[in-house]
C-alpha positions as CSV (number, residue, x, y, z in Angstrom):
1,X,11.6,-2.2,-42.3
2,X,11.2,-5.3,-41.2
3,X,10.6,-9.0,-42.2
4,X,10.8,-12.8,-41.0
5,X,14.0,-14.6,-43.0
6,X,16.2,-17.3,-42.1
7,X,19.7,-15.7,-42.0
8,X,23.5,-16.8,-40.9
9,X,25.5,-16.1,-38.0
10,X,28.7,-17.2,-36.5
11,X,27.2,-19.4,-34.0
12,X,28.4,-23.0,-33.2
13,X,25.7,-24.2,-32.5
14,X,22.9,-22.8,-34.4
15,X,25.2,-20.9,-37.5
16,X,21.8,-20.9,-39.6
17,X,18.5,-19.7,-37.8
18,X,14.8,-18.1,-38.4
19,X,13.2,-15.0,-37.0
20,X,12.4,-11.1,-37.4
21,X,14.9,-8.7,-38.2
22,X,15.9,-5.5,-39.6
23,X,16.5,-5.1,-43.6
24,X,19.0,-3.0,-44.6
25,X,18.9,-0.8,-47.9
26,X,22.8,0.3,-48.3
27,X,23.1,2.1,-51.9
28,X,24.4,-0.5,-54.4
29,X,25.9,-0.1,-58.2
30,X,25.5,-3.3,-60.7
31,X,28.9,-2.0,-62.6
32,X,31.9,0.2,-62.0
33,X,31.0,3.9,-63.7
34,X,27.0,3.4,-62.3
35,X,25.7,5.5,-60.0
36,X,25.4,3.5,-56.6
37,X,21.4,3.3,-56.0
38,X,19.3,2.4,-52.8
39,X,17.0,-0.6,-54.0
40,X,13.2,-0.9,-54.2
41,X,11.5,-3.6,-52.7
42,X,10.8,-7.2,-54.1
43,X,9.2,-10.6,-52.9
44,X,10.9,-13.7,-53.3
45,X,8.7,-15.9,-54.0
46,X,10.4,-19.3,-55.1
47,X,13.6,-20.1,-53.8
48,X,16.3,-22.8,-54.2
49,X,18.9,-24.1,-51.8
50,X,22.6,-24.3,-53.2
51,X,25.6,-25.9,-52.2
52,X,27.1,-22.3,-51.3
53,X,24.5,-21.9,-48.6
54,X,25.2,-24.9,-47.0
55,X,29.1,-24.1,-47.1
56,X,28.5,-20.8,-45.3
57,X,26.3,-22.7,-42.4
58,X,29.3,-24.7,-41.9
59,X,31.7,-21.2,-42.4
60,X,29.1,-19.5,-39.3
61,X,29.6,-23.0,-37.0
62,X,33.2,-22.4,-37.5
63,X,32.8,-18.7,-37.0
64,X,34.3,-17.6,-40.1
65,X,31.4,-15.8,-41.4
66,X,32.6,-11.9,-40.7
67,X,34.1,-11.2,-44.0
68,X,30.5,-12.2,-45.5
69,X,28.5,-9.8,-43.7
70,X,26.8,-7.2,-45.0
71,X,28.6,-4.0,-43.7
72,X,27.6,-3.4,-40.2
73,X,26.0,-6.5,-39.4
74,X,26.4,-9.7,-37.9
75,X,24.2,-11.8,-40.4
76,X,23.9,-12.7,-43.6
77,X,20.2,-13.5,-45.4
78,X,20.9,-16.6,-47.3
79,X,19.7,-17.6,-50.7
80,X,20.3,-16.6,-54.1
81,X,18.2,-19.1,-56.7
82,X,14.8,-18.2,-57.3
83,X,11.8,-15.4,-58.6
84,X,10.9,-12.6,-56.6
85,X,8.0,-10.5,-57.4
86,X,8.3,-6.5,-57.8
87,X,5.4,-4.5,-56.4
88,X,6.7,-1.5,-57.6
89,X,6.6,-2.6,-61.2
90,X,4.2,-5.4,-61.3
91,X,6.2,-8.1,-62.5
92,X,8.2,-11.4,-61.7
93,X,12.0,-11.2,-62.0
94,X,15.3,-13.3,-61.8
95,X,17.9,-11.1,-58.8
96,X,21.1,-10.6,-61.0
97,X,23.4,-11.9,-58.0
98,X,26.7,-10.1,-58.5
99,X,27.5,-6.7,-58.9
100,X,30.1,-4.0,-57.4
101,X,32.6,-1.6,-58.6
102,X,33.9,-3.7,-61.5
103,X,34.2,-3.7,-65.1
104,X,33.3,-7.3,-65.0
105,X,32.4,-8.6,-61.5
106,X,32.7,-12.6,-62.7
107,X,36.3,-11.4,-63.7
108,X,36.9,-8.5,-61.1
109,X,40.8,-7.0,-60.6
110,X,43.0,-6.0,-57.8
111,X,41.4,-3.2,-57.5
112,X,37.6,-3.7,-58.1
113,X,35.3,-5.2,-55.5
114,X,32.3,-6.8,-55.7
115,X,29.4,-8.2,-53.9
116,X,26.6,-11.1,-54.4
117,X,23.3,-11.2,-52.7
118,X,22.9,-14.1,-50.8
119,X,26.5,-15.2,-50.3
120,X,28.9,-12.4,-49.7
121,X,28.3,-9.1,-48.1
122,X,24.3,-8.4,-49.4
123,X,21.2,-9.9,-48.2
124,X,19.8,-12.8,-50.1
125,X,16.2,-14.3,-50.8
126,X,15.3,-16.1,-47.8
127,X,12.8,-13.5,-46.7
128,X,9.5,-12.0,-46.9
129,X,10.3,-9.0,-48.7
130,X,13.9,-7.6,-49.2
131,X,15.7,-4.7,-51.3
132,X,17.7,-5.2,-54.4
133,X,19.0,-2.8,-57.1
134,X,16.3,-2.3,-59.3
135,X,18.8,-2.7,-62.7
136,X,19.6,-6.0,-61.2
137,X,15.9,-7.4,-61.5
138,X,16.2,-9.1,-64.4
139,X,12.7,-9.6,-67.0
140,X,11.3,-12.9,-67.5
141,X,10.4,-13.1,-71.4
142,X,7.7,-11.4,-72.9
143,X,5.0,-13.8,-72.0
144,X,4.8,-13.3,-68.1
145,X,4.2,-10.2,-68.9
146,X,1.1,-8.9,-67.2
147,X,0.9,-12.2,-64.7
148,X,0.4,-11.7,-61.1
149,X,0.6,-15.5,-60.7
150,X,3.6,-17.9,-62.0
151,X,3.2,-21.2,-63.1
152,X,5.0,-23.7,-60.7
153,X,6.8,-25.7,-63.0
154,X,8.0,-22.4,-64.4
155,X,9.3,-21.1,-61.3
156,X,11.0,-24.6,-60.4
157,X,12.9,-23.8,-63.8
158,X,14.1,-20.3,-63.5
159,X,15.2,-21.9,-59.7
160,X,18.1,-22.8,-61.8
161,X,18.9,-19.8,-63.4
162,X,22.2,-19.0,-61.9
163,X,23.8,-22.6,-62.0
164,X,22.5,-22.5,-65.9
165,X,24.0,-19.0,-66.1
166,X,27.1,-20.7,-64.8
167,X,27.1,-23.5,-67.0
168,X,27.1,-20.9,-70.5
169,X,30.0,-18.6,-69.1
170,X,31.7,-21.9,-68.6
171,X,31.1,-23.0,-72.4
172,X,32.3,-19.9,-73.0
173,X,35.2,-19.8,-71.8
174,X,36.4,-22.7,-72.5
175,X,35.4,-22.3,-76.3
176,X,37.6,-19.2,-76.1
177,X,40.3,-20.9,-74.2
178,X,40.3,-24.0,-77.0
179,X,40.0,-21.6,-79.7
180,X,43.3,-20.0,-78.6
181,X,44.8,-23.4,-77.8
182,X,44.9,-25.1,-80.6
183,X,44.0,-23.1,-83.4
184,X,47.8,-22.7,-84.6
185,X,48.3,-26.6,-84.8
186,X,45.5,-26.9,-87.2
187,X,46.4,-24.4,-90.0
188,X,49.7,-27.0,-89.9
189,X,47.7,-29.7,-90.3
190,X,44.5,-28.5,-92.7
191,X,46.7,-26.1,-94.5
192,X,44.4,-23.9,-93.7
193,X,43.6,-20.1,-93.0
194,X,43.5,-19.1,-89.4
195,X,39.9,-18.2,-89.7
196,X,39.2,-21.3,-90.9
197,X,41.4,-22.8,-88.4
198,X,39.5,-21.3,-85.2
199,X,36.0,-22.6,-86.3
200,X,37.6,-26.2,-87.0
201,X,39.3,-26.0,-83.5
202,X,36.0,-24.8,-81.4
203,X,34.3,-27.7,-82.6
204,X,37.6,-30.2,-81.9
205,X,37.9,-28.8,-78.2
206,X,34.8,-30.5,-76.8
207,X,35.2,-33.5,-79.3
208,X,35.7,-35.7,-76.5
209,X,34.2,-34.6,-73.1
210,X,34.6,-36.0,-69.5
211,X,32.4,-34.1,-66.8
212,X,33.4,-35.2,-63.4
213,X,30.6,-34.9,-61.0
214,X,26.6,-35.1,-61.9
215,X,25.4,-32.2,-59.7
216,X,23.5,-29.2,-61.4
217,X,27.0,-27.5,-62.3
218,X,27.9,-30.7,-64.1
219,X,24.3,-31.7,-65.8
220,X,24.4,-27.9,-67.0
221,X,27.7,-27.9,-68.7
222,X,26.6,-30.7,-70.6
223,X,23.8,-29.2,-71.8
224,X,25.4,-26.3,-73.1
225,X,28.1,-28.3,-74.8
226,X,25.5,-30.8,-76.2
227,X,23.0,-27.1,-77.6
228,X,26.1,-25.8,-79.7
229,X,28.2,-29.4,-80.3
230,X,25.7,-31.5,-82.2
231,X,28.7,-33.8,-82.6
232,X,30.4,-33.4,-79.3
233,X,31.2,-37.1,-77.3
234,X,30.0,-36.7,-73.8
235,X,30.9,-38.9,-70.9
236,X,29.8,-38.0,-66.9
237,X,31.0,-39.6,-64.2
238,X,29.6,-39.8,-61.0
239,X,28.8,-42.3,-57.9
240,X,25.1,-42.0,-58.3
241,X,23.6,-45.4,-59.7
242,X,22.8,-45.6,-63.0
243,X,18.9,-45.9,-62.5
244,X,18.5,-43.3,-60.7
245,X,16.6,-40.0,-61.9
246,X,19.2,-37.9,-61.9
247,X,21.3,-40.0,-64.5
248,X,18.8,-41.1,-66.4
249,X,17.7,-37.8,-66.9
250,X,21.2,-36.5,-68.0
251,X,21.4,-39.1,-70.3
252,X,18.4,-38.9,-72.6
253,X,17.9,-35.0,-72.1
254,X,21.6,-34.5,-73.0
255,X,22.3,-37.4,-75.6
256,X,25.3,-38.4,-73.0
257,X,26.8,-41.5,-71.6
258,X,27.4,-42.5,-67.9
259,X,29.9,-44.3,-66.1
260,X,29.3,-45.1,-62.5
261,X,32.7,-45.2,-60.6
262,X,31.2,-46.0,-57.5
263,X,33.2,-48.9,-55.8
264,X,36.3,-48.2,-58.9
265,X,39.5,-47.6,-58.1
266,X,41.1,-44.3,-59.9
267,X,43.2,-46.5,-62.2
268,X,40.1,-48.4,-63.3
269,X,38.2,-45.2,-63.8
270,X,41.1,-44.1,-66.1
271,X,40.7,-47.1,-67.8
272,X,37.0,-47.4,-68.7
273,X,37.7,-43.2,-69.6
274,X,39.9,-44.2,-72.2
275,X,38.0,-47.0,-73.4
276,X,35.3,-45.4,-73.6
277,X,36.4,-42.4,-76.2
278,X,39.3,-44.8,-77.5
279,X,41.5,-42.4,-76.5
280,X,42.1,-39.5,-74.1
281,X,39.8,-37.0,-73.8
282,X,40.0,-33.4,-75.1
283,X,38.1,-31.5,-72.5
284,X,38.1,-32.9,-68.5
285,X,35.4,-30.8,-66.6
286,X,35.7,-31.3,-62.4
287,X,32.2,-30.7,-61.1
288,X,32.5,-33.1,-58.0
289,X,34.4,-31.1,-55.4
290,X,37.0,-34.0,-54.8
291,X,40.9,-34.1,-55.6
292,X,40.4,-37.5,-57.5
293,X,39.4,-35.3,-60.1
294,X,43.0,-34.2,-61.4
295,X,44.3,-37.4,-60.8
296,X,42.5,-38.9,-63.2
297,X,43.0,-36.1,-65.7
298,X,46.4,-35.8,-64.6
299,X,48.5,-39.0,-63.2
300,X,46.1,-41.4,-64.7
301,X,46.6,-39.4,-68.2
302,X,43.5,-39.3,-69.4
303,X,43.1,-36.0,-70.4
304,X,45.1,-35.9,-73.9
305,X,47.7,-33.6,-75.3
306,X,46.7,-30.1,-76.0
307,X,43.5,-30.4,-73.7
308,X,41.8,-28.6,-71.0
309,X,41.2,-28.9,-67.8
310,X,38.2,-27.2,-66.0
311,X,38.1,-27.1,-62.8
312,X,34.9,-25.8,-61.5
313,X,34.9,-27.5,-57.8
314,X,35.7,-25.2,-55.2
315,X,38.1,-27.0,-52.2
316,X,39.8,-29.3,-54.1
317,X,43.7,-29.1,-54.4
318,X,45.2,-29.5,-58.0
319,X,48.1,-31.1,-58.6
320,X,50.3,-32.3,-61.3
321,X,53.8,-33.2,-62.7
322,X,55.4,-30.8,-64.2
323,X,57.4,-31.8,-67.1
324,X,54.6,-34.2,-68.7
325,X,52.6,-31.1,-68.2
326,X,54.4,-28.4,-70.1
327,X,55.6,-31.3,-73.4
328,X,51.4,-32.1,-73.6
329,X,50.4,-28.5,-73.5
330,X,47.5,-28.6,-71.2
331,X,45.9,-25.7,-69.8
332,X,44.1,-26.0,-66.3
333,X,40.7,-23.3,-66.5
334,X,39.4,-22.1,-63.1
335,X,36.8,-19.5,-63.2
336,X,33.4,-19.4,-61.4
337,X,30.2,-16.6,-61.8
338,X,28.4,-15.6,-65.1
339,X,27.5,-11.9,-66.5
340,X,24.2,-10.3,-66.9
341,X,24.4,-11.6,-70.4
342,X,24.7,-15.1,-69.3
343,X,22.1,-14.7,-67.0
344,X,19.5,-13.9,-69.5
345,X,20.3,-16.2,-71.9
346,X,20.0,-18.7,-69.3
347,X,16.2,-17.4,-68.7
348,X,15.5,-17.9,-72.1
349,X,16.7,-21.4,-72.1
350,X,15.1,-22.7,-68.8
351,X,11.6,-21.3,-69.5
352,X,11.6,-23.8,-72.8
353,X,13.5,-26.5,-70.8
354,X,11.5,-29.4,-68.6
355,X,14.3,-29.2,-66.0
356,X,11.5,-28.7,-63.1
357,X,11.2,-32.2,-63.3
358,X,14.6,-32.2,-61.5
359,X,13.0,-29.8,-59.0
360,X,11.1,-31.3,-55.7
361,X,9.8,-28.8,-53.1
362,X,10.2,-28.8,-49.3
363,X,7.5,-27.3,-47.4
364,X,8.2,-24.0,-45.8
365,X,6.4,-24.3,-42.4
366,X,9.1,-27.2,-42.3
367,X,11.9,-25.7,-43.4
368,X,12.1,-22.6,-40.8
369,X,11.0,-25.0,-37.8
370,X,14.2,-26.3,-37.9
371,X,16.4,-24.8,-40.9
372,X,19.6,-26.5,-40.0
373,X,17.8,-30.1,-39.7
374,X,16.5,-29.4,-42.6
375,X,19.4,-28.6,-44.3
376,X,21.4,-31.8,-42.8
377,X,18.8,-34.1,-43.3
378,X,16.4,-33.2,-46.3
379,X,18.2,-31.1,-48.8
380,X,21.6,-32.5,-48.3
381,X,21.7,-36.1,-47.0
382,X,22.0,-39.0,-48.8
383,X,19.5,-39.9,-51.0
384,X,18.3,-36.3,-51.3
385,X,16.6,-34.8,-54.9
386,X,19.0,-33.2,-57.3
387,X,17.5,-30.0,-56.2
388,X,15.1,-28.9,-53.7
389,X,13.5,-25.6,-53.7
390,X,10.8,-24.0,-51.0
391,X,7.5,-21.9,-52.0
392,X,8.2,-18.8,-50.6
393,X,4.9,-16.8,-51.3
394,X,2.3,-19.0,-52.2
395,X,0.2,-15.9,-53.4
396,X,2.1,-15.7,-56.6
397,X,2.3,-19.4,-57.2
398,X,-0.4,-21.0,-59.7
399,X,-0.4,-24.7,-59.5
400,X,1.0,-27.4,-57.1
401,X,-0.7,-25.8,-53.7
């Protein structure tokens, strides 16, 4: 079959291009001990652009791309945020990106593999119609049921449902992670039972929270901790100004504050940090993709003994002394992806949420003109909207045509 899409190559001049080719329909499994399955057709509808699609246009300028390719090709259908609509079944539905011959693909072994649509070896959303494993379609709740059109300002929700996925596998984990951590230390101190000593210490890990970085990722993270830590002290830091959208949004939908450390240097970052919470902080999140990152938590000390230290940019080296290290107990968290559980939880949530006001759209006709411009110069240039997203099928959209 085939269908118009914008795919990657390894090109270095034109890594990221539109045109007609040939889908592919290799059988697929969603978890190790499944039958692998051919999938059934689907048509994205509403798409989002991520930060992952515009690292593998620069990976296909730099003609590193091979390893990404589906088996047998030389391309790669980008995109993996956003609704697709199932003919077959008559319904809308979120693409469950990862899946493979693992137990667990977010937390695959030696000797599993794995694969996600859209980013590495499978065909993503960036395309009129497209095949993906039908247990992999994940159901929108009960009351889209039996609609053939979806609202827009629902769809520019759901666009986030894999960051938001993200974000609750990283609350998660890091609740399990604190749990563990510090749990002994206060049955010392409360004289207390162990059981009572764990739910004392999941509230105590994110008593005092730095997030690094006011991306999605970051605004995400926040939320979750804010939904299950009424209590929780919650500090992002970013370069954006303080007026803008973005960070005024974070601050009033997640009851957080907001430093600006544009024009700071690190030691004066530390320094308002610590001021700020009166102390060190108990949980340091990196969502920013830049080294400063751990040497603020690290050199600068402001992540406090016993803590945790996320680091959820991809790039960034991590670094730190050793022996003030090991004496403060701090354990250093790096792990990406979400389940299938995740992911519809994180349905649930964005349906009820009003984060598509963070969503503006980029007209298509625009967009496959001149993909790479686009991407350059719209969606990631200075100045450009927390998230942009592209109506891929008006025909299924209601509203904002």
């Amino acid at each position: 079959m085939k269908a118009f899409a914008t795919y990657f190559v390894n090109d270095e001049k034109k890594p990221l291009v539109y045109g007609e080719i040939n889908l592919i329909n290799p059988p697929r499994r969603r978890l190790r001990g499944e039958k692998e399955i051919e999938g059934i057709e689907a048509i994205p509808v509403f798409c989002g652009f991520c930060g992952t699609d515009f690292t593998l246009m620069k990976m296909g300028k730099s003609l590193e791309l091979d390893a990404k390719f589906p088996e047998g090709q030389k391309r790669l259908i980008n995109g993996h945020e956003g609704v697709v609509w199932v003919p077959e079944e008559k319904r809308f539905a979120i693409v469950l990106i990862r899946g493979g011959d693992s137990f667990d693909p977010t937390r695959f072994t030696e000797d599993e593999t794995y694969f996600e649509y859209g980013c590495d070896k499978a065909d993503g959303l960036f395309c009129d119609k497209n095949y993906f494993n039908p247990d992999m379609l994940l159901n929108l709740p009960k009351e889209y049921d039996g609609m053939d059109k979806l609202p827009l300002s629902v769809a520019k929700r759901l666009v986030f449902s894999d960051p938001y996925a993200c974000a609750i596998f990283q609350h998660e984990r890091m609740t399990d992670i604190g749990v563990a951590q510090n749990f002994r230390v206060i049955t010392a101190r409360e004289k207390c039972s162990e059981e009572e000593a764990k739910k004392i210490a999941e509230g105590e890990t994110f008593k005092n929270t730095v997030i690094y970085g006011l991306g999605t990722t970051g605004l995400f993270i926040g939320d979750q901790i804010r939904r299950n830590h009424p209590d929780a002290k919650i500090l992002f830091v970013g370069r954006s100004d303080e007026k803008s959208e973005k960070v005024s949004f974070a601050k009033k939908n997640v009851c957080a504050d907001y430093l600006c450390c544009d024009n700071l240097s690190e030691r004066e970052i530390a320094k308002k940090i610590k001021a700020y919470f009166g102390t060190a902080c108990s949980v340091f999140v990196g969502t920013s993709g830049n080294s400063v990152e751990s040497r603020i938590a690290f050199d600068y000390e402001v992540l406090g003994c016993n803590g945790i230290y996320n680091s959820f940019s991809l790039g960034p080296e991590i670094t730190f002394d050793s022996m003030p290290f090991g004496f403060k107990n701090h354990v250093i968290l790096s792990s990406i992806n979400f389940t299938q559980k995740h992911m519809e939880q994180a349905i649930k949530i964005l349906c009820e949420s009003n984060f598509d006001e963070l969503v503006k759209l980029i007209d298509k006709n625009e967009f496959i003109s001149d993909p790479m411009d686009a991407y350059y110069n719209k969606i990631y240039c200075s100045g450009a909207p927390l998230k942009t997203a592209v109506i891929w099928n008006k025909d299924f959209i209601d509203g904002g045509l």
